[in-house]
VEXGUMAR-536179 format. One record per atom (N, C-alpha, C): residue number from 1; residue in one letter; chain; atom name; x, y, z. Coordinates in steps of 0.02 Angstrom, whole numbers, plus 32768, in hexadecimal, padded with zeros to 4 digits. Layout:
ATOM num residu chaine atome    x    y    z
ATOM NUM      a      A    CA    X    Y    Z
...
end
This chain:
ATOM num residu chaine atome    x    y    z
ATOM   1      x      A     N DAAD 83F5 D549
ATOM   1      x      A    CA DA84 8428 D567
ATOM   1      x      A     C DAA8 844B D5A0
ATOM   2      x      A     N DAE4 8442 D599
ATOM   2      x      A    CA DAFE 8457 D5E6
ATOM   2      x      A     C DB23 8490 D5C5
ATOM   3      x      A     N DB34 8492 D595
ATOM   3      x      A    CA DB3F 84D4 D571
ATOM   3      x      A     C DB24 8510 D57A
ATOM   4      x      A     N DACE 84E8 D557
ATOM   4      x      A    CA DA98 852F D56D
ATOM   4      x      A     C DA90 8530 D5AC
ATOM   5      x      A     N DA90 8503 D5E5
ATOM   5      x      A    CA DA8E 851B D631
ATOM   5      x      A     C DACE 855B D636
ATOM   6      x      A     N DAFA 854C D614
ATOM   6      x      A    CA DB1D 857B D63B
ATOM   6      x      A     C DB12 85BF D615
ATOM   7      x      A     N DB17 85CB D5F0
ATOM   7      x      A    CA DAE5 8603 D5D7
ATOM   7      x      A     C DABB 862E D5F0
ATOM   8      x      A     N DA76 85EE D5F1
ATOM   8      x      A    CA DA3F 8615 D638
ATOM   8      x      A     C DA69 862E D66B
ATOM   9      x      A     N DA98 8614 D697
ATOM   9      x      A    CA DAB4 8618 D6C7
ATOM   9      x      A     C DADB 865E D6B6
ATOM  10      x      A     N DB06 866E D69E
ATOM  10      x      A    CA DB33 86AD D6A4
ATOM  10      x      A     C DAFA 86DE D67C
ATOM  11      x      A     N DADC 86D9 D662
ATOM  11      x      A    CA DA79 870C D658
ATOM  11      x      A     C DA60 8715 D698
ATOM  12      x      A     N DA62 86D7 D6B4
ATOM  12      x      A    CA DA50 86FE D6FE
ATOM  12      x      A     C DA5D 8711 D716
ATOM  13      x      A     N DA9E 870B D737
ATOM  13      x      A    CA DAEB 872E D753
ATOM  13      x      A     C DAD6 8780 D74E
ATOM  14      x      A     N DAE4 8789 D70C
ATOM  14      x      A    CA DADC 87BF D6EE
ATOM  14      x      A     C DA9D 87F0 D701
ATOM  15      x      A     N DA6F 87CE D705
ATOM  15      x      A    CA DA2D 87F0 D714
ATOM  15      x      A     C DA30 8803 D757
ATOM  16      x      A     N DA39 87D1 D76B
ATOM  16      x      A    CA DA55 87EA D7BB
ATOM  16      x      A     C DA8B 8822 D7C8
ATOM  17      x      A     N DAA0 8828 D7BC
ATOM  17      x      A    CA DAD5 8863 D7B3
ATOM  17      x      A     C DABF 8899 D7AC
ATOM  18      x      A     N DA9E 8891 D756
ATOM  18      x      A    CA DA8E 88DD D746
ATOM  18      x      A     C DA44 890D D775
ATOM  19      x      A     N DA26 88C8 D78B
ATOM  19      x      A    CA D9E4 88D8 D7A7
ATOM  19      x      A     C DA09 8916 D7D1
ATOM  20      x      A     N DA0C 88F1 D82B
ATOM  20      x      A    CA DA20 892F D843
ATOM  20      x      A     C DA50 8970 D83B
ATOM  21      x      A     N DA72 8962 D813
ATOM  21      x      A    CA DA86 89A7 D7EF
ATOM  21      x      A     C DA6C 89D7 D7C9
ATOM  22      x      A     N DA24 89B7 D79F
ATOM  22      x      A    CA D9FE 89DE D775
ATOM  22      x      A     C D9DC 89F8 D7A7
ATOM  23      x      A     N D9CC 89CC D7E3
ATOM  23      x      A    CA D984 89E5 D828
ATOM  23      x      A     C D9B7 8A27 D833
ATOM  24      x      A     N DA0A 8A29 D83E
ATOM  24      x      A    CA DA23 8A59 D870
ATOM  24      x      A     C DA27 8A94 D838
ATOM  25      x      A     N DA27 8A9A D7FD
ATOM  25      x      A    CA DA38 8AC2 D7C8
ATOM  25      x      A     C DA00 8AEB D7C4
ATOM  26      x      A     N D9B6 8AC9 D7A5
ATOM  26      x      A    CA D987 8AF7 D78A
ATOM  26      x      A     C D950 8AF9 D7CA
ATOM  27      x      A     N D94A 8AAB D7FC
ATOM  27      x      A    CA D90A 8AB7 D814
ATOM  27      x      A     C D8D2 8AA2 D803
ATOM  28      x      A     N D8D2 8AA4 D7D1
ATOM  28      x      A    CA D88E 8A67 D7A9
ATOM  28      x      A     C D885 8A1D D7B4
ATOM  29      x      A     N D847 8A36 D7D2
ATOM  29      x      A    CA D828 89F2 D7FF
ATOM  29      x      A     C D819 89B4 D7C9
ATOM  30      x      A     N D808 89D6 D787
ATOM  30      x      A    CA D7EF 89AF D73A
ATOM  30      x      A     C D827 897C D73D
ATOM  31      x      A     N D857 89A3 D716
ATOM  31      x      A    CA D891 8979 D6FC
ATOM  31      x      A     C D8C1 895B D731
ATOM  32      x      A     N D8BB 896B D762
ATOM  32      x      A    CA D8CD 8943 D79E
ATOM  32      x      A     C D8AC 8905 D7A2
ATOM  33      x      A     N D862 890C D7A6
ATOM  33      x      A    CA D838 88CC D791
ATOM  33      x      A     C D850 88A4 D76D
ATOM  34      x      A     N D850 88AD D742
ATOM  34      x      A    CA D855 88A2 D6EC
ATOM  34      x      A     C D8A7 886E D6ED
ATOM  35      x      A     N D8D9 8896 D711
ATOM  35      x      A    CA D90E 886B D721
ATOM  35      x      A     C D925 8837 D749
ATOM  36      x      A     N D8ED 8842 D77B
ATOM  36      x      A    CA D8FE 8818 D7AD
ATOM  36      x      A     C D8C6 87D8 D78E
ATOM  37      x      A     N D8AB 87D2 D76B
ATOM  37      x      A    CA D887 87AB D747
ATOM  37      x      A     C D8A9 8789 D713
ATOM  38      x      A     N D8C6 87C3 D6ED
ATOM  38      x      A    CA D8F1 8794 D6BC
ATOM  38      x      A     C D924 8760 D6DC
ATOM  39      x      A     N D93C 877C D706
ATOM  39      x      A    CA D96A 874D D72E
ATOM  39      x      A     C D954 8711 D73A
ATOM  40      x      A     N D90A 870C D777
ATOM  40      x      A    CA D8FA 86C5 D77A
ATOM  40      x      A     C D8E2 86A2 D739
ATOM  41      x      A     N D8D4 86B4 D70B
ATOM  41      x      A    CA D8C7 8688 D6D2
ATOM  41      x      A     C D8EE 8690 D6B4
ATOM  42      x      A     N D924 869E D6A5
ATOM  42      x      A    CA D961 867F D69B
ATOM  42      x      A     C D977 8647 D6CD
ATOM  43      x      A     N D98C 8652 D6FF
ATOM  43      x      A    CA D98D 8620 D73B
ATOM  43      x      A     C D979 85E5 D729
ATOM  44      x      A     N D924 85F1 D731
ATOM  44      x      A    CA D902 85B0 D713
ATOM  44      x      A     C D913 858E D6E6
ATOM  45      x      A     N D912 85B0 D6AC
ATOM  45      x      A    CA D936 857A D660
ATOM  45      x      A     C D97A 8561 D66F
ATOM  46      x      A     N D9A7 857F D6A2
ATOM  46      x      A    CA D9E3 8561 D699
ATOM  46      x      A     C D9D9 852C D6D3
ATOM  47      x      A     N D9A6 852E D70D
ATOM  47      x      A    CA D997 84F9 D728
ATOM  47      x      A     C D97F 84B7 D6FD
ATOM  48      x      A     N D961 84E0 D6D0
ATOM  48      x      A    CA D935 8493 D6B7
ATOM  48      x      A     C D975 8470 D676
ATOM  49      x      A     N D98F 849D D660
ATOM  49      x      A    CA D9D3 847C D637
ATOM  49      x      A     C D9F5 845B D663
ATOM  50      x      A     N D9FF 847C D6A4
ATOM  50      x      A    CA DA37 844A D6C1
ATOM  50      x      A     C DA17 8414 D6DB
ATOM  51      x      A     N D9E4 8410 D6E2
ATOM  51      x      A    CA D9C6 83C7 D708
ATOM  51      x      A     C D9C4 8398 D6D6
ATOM  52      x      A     N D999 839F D691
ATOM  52      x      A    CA D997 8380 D65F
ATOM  52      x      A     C D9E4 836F D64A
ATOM  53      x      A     N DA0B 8396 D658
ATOM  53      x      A    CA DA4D 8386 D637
ATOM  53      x      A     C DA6D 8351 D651
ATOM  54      x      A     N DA6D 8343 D6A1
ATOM  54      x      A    CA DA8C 831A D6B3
ATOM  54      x      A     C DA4C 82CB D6B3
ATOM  55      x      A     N DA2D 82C1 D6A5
ATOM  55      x      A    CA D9F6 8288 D699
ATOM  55      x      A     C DA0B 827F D64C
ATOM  56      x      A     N DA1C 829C D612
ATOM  56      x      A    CA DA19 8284 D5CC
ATOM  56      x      A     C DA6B 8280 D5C9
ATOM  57      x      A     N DA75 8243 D584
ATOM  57      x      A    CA DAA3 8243 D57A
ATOM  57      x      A     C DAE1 828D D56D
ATOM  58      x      A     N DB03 828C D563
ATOM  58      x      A    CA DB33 82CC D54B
ATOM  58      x      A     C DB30 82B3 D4F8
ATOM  59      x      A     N DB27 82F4 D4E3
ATOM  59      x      A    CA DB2E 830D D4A3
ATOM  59      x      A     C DB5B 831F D493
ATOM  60      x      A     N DB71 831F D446
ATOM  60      x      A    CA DBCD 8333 D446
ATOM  60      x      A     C DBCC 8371 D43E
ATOM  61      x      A     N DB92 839D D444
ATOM  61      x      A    CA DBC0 83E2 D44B
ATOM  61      x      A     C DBBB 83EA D48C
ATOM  62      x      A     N DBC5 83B6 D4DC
ATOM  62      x      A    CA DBC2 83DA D502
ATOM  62      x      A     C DC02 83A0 D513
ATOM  63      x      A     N DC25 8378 D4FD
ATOM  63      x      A    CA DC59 8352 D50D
ATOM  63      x      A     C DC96 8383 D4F5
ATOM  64      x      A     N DCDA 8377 D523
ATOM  64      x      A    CA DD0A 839E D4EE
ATOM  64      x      A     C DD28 8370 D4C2
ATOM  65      x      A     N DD33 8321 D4C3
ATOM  65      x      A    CA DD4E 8304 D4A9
ATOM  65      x      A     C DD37 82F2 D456
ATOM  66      x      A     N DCE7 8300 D466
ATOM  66      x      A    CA DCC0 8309 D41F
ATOM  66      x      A     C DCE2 8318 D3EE
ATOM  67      x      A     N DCCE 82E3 D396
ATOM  67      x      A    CA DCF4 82DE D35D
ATOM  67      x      A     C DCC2 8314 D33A
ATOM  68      x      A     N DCC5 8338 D305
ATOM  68      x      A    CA DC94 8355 D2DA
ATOM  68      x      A     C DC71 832A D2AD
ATOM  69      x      A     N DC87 82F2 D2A4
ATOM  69      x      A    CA DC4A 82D8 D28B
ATOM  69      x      A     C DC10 82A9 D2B4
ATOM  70      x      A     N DC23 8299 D2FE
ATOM  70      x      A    CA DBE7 8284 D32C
ATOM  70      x      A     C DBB2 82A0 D322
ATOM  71      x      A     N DBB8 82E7 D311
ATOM  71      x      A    CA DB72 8313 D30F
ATOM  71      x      A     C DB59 831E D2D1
ATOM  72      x      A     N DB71 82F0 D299
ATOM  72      x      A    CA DB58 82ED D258
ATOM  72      x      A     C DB0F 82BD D25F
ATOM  73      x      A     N DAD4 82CF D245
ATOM  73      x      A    CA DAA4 82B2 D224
ATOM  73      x      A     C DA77 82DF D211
ATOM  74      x      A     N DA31 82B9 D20B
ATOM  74      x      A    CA D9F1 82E9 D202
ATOM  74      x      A     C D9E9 831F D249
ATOM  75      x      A     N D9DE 8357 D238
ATOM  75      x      A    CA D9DF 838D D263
ATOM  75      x      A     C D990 8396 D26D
ATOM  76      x      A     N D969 8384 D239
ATOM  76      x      A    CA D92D 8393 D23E
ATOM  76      x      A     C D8F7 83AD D206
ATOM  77      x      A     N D8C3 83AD D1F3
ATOM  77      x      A    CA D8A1 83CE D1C5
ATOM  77      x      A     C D8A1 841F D1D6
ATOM  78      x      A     N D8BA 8445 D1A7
ATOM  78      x      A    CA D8AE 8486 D194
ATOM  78      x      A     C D880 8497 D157
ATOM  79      x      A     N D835 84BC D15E
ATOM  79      x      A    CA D814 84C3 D12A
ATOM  79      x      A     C D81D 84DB D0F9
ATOM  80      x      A     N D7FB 84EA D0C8
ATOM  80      x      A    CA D812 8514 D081
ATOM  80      x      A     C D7D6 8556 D08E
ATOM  81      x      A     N D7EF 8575 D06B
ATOM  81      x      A    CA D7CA 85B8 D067
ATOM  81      x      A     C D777 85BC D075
ATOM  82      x      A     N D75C 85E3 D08D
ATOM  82      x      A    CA D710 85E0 D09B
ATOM  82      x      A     C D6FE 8616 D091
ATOM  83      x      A     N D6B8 860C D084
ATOM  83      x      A    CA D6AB 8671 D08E
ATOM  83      x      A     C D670 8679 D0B6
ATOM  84      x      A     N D654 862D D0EC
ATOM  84      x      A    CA D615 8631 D10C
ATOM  84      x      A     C D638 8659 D14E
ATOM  85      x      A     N D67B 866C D15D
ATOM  85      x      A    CA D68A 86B5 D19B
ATOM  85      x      A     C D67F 86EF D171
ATOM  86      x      A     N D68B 86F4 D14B
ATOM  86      x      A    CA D675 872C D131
ATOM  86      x      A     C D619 8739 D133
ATOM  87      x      A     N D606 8714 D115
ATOM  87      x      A    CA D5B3 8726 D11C
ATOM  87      x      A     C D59D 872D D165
ATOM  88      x      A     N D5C4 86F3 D18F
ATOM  88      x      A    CA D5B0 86FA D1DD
ATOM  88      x      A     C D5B1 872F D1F7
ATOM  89      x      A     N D5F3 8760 D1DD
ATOM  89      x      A    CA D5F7 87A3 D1FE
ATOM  89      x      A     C D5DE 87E2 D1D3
ATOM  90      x      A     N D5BD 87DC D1B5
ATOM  90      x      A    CA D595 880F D196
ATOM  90      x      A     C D54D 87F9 D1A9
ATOM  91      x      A     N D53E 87C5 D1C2
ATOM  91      x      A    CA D4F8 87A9 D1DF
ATOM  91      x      A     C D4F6 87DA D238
ATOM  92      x      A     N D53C 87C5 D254
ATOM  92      x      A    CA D543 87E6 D28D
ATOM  92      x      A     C D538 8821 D291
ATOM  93      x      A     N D568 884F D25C
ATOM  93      x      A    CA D556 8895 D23C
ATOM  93      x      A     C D51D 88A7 D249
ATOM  94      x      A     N D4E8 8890 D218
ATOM  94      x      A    CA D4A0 889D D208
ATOM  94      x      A     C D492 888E D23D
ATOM  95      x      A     N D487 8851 D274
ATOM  95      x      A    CA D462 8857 D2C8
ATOM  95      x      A     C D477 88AF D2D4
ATOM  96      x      A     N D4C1 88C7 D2DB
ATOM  96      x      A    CA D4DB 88F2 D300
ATOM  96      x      A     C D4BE 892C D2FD
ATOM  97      x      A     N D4B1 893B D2B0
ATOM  97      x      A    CA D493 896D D284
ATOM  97      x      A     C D445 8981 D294
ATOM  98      x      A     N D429 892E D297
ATOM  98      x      A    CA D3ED 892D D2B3
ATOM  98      x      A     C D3DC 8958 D2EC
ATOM  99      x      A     N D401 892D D313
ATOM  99      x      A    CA D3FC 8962 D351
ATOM  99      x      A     C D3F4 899D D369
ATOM 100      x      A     N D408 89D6 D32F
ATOM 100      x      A    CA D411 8A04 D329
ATOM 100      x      A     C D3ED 8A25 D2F5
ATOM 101      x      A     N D3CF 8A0E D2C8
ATOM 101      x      A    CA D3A2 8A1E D296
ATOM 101      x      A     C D354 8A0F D2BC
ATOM 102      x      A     N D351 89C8 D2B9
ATOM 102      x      A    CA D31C 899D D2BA
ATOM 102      x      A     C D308 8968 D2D6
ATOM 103      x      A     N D2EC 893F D2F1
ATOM 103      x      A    CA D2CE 88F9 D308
ATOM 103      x      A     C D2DF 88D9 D2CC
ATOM 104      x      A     N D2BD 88E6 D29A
ATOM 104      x      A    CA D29F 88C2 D264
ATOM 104      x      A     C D2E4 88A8 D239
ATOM 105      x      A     N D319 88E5 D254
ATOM 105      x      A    CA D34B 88BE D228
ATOM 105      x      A     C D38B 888A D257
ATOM 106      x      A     N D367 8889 D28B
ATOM 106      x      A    CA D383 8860 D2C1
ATOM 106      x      A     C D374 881A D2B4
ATOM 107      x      A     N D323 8813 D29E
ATOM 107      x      A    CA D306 87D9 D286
ATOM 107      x      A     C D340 87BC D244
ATOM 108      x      A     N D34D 87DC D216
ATOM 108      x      A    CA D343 87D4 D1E0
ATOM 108      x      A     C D394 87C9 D1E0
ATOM 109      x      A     N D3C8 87E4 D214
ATOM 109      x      A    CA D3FC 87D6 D21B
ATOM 109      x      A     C D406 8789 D247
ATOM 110      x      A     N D3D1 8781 D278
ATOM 110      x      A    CA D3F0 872E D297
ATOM 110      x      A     C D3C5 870C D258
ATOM 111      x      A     N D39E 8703 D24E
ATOM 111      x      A    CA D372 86DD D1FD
ATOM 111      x      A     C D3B2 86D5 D1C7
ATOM 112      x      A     N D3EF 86F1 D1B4
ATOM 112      x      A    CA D417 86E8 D191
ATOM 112      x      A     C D456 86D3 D1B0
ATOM 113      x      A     N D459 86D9 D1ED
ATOM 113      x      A    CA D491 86C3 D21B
ATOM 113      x      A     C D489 8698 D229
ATOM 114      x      A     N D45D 8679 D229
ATOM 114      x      A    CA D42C 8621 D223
ATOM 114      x      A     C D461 8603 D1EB
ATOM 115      x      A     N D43D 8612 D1AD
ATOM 115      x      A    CA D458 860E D18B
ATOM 115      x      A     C D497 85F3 D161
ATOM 116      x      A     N D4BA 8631 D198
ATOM 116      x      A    CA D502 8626 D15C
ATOM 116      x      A     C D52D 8604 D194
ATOM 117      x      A     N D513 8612 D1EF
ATOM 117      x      A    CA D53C 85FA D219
ATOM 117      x      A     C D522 85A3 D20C
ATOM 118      x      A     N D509 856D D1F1
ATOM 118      x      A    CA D4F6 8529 D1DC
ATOM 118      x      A     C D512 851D D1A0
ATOM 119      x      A     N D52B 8554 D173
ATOM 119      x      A    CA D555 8554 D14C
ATOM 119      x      A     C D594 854F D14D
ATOM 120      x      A     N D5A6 8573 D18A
ATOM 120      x      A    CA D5ED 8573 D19F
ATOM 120      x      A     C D5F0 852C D1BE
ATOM 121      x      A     N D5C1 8505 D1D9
ATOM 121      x      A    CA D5CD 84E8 D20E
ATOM 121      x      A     C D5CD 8492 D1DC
ATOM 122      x      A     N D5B3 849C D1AD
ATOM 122      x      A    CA D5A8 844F D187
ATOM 122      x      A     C D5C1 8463 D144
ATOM 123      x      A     N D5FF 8481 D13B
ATOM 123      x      A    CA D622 84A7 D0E2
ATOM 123      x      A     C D63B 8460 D0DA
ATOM 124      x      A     N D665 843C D10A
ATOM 124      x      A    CA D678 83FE D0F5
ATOM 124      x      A     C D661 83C5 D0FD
ATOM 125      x      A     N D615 83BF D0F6
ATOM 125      x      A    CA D60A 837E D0F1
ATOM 125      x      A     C D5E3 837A D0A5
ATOM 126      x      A     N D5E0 83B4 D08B
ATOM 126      x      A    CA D5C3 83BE D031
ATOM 126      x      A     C D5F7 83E0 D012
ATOM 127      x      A     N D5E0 83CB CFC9
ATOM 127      x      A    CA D608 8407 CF9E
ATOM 127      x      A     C D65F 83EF CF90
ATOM 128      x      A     N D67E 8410 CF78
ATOM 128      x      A    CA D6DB 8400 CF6B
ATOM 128      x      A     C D6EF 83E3 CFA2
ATOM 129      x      A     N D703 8410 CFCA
ATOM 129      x      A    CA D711 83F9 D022
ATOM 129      x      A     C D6E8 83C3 D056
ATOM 130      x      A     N D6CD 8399 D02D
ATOM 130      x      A    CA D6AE 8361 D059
ATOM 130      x      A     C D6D8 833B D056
ATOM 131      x      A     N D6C5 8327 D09E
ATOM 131      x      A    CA D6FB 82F4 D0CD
ATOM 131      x      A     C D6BE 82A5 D0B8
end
Protein backbone atom coordinates (compact mmCIF):
# COMPACT_ATOMS: atom_id res chain seq x y z
CA UNK A 1 0.00 0.00 0.00
CA UNK A 2 2.80 2.33 0.10
CA UNK A 3 2.74 2.36 -3.56
CA UNK A 4 -0.80 3.78 -3.59
CA UNK A 5 0.27 6.27 -0.74
CA UNK A 6 2.55 7.61 -2.96
CA UNK A 7 0.30 8.17 -5.66
CA UNK A 8 -2.29 9.99 -3.42
CA UNK A 9 0.74 11.92 -2.49
CA UNK A 10 2.18 13.40 -5.88
CA UNK A 11 -2.14 13.86 -6.75
CA UNK A 12 -1.84 16.06 -4.12
CA UNK A 13 1.32 17.76 -4.82
CA UNK A 14 -0.23 18.41 -7.95
CA UNK A 15 -3.47 19.81 -6.81
CA UNK A 16 -1.70 22.06 -4.89
CA UNK A 17 0.08 23.51 -7.58
CA UNK A 18 -2.45 23.77 -10.07
CA UNK A 19 -4.98 25.25 -7.50
CA UNK A 20 -3.34 28.63 -7.12
CA UNK A 21 -2.51 29.01 -10.57
CA UNK A 22 -6.01 28.23 -11.85
CA UNK A 23 -7.22 30.97 -8.73
CA UNK A 24 -4.39 33.46 -10.54
CA UNK A 25 -5.48 32.55 -14.28
CA UNK A 26 -9.38 32.60 -14.46
CA UNK A 27 -10.56 33.79 -10.90
CA UNK A 28 -13.15 31.28 -10.28
CA UNK A 29 -13.97 30.96 -6.84
CA UNK A 30 -15.91 27.29 -8.04
CA UNK A 31 -13.04 25.47 -9.32
CA UNK A 32 -10.70 26.94 -6.98
CA UNK A 33 -12.99 25.24 -4.42
CA UNK A 34 -13.26 22.29 -6.21
CA UNK A 35 -9.27 22.05 -6.16
CA UNK A 36 -8.35 22.88 -3.13
CA UNK A 37 -10.66 20.03 -2.09
CA UNK A 38 -9.43 17.62 -4.36
CA UNK A 39 -6.18 18.11 -2.85
CA UNK A 40 -7.17 17.37 0.80
CA UNK A 41 -8.85 14.19 -0.17
CA UNK A 42 -6.28 13.12 -1.90
CA UNK A 43 -4.06 13.99 1.10
CA UNK A 44 -6.39 12.00 3.12
CA UNK A 45 -6.24 8.65 1.16
CA UNK A 46 -2.57 8.91 0.94
CA UNK A 47 -2.66 9.54 4.74
CA UNK A 48 -4.69 6.62 5.37
CA UNK A 49 -2.42 4.31 2.88
CA UNK A 50 0.49 5.45 4.57
CA UNK A 51 -0.58 4.74 8.07
CA UNK A 52 -2.13 1.39 7.20
CA UNK A 53 0.97 0.70 5.25
CA UNK A 54 3.37 0.86 7.82
CA UNK A 55 1.10 -1.40 10.58
CA UNK A 56 0.55 -4.39 7.73
CA UNK A 57 2.90 -6.62 6.52
CA UNK A 58 4.67 -5.50 3.00
CA UNK A 59 3.26 -6.96 0.02
CA UNK A 60 5.47 -7.91 -2.87
CA UNK A 61 4.47 -5.35 -5.07
CA UNK A 62 5.64 -2.88 -2.61
CA UNK A 63 9.12 -4.80 -1.78
CA UNK A 64 11.86 -4.36 -4.52
CA UNK A 65 13.42 -7.59 -3.84
CA UNK A 66 9.93 -9.31 -4.63
CA UNK A 67 9.93 -12.71 -6.93
CA UNK A 68 6.83 -12.78 -9.48
CA UNK A 69 5.55 -15.57 -8.27
CA UNK A 70 5.06 -14.38 -4.35
CA UNK A 71 2.07 -12.64 -5.76
CA UNK A 72 0.68 -15.74 -7.39
CA UNK A 73 -2.72 -17.11 -5.94
CA UNK A 74 -6.48 -16.61 -5.78
CA UNK A 75 -6.98 -12.92 -6.60
CA UNK A 76 -10.53 -13.15 -5.82
CA UNK A 77 -14.13 -13.88 -7.11
CA UNK A 78 -15.02 -12.00 -10.31
CA UNK A 79 -18.78 -12.46 -11.33
CA UNK A 80 -20.21 -13.70 -14.57
CA UNK A 81 -22.44 -11.67 -16.56
CA UNK A 82 -25.75 -10.16 -15.05
CA UNK A 83 -28.37 -8.18 -16.40
CA UNK A 84 -30.10 -7.15 -12.82
CA UNK A 85 -27.67 -3.39 -13.61
CA UNK A 86 -29.24 -3.19 -16.43
CA UNK A 87 -32.94 -3.36 -15.15
CA UNK A 88 -31.63 -1.25 -12.07
CA UNK A 89 -30.89 1.52 -14.45
CA UNK A 90 -33.83 1.68 -16.50
CA UNK A 91 -35.82 1.44 -13.02
CA UNK A 92 -33.68 4.68 -12.15
CA UNK A 93 -34.61 6.00 -15.69
CA UNK A 94 -38.32 5.57 -15.11
CA UNK A 95 -38.01 7.36 -11.24
CA UNK A 96 -36.13 10.21 -13.51
CA UNK A 97 -38.78 10.27 -16.20
CA UNK A 98 -41.28 10.21 -13.51
CA UNK A 99 -40.30 13.16 -12.30
CA UNK A 100 -40.88 14.87 -15.15
CA UNK A 101 -43.94 13.29 -16.56
CA UNK A 102 -45.61 12.12 -13.37
CA UNK A 103 -45.84 10.99 -9.58
CA UNK A 104 -47.44 7.94 -10.60
CA UNK A 105 -44.60 6.86 -12.60
CA UNK A 106 -42.22 7.62 -9.79
CA UNK A 107 -44.27 5.04 -7.80
CA UNK A 108 -44.12 2.55 -10.33
CA UNK A 109 -40.33 3.20 -10.96
CA UNK A 110 -39.06 2.59 -7.05
CA UNK A 111 -41.95 -0.59 -7.00
CA UNK A 112 -39.59 -2.13 -9.76
CA UNK A 113 -36.34 -0.84 -8.40
CA UNK A 114 -37.40 -2.90 -5.37
CA UNK A 115 -37.41 -5.36 -7.39
CA UNK A 116 -34.67 -5.88 -9.58
CA UNK A 117 -32.25 -3.90 -7.02
CA UNK A 118 -32.96 -7.63 -4.46
CA UNK A 119 -32.26 -9.16 -7.59
CA UNK A 120 -29.10 -7.72 -8.07
CA UNK A 121 -28.38 -8.08 -4.55
CA UNK A 122 -29.18 -12.10 -3.95
CA UNK A 123 -28.32 -13.32 -8.17
CA UNK A 124 -25.83 -15.53 -6.29
CA UNK A 125 -27.31 -17.28 -3.81
CA UNK A 126 -30.07 -19.01 -6.61
CA UNK A 127 -29.99 -20.14 -9.98
CA UNK A 128 -26.36 -21.19 -12.12
CA UNK A 129 -24.24 -18.76 -10.08
CA UNK A 130 -25.05 -20.01 -6.60
CA UNK A 131 -22.43 -20.01 -4.22
Amino acid sequence: MRIEAWVFGINAIFFALVGPIYWYMSGDPTGTAALIMTTLLALLVAFYLGFHAKKMDSRPEDRKEAEVYEGTGEIGFFPPYSWWPLWCGLCVTTIALGIVIGWWLVIIGFGAGSIALIGWVFEFYRGEHAH
